[in-house]
C-alpha positions as CSV (number, residue, x, y, z in Angstrom):
1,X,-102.6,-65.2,50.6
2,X,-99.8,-67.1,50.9
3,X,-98.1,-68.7,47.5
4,X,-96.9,-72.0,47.2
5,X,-93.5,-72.3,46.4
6,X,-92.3,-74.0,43.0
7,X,-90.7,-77.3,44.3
8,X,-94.0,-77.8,46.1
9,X,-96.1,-76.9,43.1
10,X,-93.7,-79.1,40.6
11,X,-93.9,-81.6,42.9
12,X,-97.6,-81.7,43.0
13,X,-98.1,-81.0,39.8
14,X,-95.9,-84.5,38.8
15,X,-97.7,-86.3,41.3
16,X,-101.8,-85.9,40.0
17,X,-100.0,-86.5,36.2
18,X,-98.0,-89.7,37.9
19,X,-102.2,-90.7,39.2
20,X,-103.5,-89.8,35.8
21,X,-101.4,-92.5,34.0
22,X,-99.7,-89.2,31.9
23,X,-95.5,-89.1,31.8
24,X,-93.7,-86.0,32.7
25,X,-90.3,-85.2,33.9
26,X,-88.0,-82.6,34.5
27,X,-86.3,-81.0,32.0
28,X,-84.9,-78.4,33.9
29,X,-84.8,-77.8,37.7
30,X,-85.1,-74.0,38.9
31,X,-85.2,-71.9,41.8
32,X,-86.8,-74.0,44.6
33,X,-88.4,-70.9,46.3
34,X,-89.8,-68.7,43.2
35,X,-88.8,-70.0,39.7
36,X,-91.0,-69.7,36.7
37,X,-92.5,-73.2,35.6
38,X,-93.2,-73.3,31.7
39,X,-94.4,-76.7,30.8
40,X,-93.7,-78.4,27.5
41,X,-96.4,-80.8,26.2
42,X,-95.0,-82.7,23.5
43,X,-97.9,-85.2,21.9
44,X,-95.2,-87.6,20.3
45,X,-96.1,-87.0,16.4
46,X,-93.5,-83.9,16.5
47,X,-95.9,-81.6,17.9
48,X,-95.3,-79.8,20.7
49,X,-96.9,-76.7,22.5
50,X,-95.1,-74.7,25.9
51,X,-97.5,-73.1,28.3
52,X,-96.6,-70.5,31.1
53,X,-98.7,-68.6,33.5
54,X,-99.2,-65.2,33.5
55,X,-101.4,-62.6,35.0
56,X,-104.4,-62.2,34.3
57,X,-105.3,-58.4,35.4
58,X,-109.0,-58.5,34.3
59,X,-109.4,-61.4,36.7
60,X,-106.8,-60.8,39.1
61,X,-105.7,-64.3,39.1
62,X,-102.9,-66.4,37.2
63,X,-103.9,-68.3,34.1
64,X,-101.9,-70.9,31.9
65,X,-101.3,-69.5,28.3
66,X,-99.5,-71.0,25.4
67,X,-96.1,-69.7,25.0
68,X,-95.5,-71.6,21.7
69,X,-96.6,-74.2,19.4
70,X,-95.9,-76.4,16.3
71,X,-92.5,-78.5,15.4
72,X,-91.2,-79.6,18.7
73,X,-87.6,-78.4,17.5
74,X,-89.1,-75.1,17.3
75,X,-90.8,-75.4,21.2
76,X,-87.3,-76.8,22.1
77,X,-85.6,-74.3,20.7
78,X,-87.9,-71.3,22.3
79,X,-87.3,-73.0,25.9
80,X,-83.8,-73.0,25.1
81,X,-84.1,-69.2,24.8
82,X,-86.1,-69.3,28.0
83,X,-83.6,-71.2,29.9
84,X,-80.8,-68.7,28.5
85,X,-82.2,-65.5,30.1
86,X,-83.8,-67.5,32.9
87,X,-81.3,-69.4,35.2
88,X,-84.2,-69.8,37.8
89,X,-86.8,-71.5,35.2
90,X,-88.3,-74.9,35.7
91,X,-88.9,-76.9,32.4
92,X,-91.9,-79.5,32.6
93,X,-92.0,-81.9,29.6
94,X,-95.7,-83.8,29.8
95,X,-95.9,-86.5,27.1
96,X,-99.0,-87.7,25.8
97,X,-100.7,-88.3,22.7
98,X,-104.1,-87.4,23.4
99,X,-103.2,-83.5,24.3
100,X,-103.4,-83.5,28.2
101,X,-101.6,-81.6,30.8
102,X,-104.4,-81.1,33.6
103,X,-103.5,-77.4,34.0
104,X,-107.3,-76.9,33.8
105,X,-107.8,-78.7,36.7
106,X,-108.5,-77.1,40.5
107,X,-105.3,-76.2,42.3
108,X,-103.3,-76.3,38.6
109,X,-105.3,-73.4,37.3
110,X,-105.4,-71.2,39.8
């Protein structure tokens, strides 16, 4: 099965939030082909929680999980640790007060 590559899925990914009324940027732009996307939810009251996929081996199949949560300085700061070790990372920020990123939804889930 072939795998999409980031910029596509980024790209996508920006586009169903831009159709669901929900802002998002880029916080940090990686490897076009086959960088790791981490996506940083912040729910403007200082809150913030960082979700990236990993494998699922149970399922054989990738699944979003929460990287971290709580003070947003404290998210920052851990994405800041990503990015350091990670020159090929993407960095998603999704901003909205009511919790939602649409990662559960069909063709962000899978």
């Amino acid at each position: 099965m072939a795998r999409l590559t980031a910029d596509f899925w980024v790209s996508a990914y920006l586009s169903r939030l831009r159709l669901a009324d929900i802002p998002a940027f880029v916080v940090k732009k990686g490897d076009a082909t086959a960088g790791a996307i981490l996506i940083k939810l912040n729910t403007l009251d200082g809150q913030a929680t960082a979700f990236q996929r990993e494998f699922n081996l149970m399922e054989d199949r990738r699944e979003w999980q929460v990287l971290t949560q709580g003070d947003e300085r404290d998210v920052d700061a851990t994405l800041t640790k990503q990015r350091s070790f990670d020159a090929d990372v993407w960095i998603i920020e999704v901003e909205d007060r009511h919790g939602r990123t649409l990662l559960d939804e069909v063709g962000l889930s899978d």
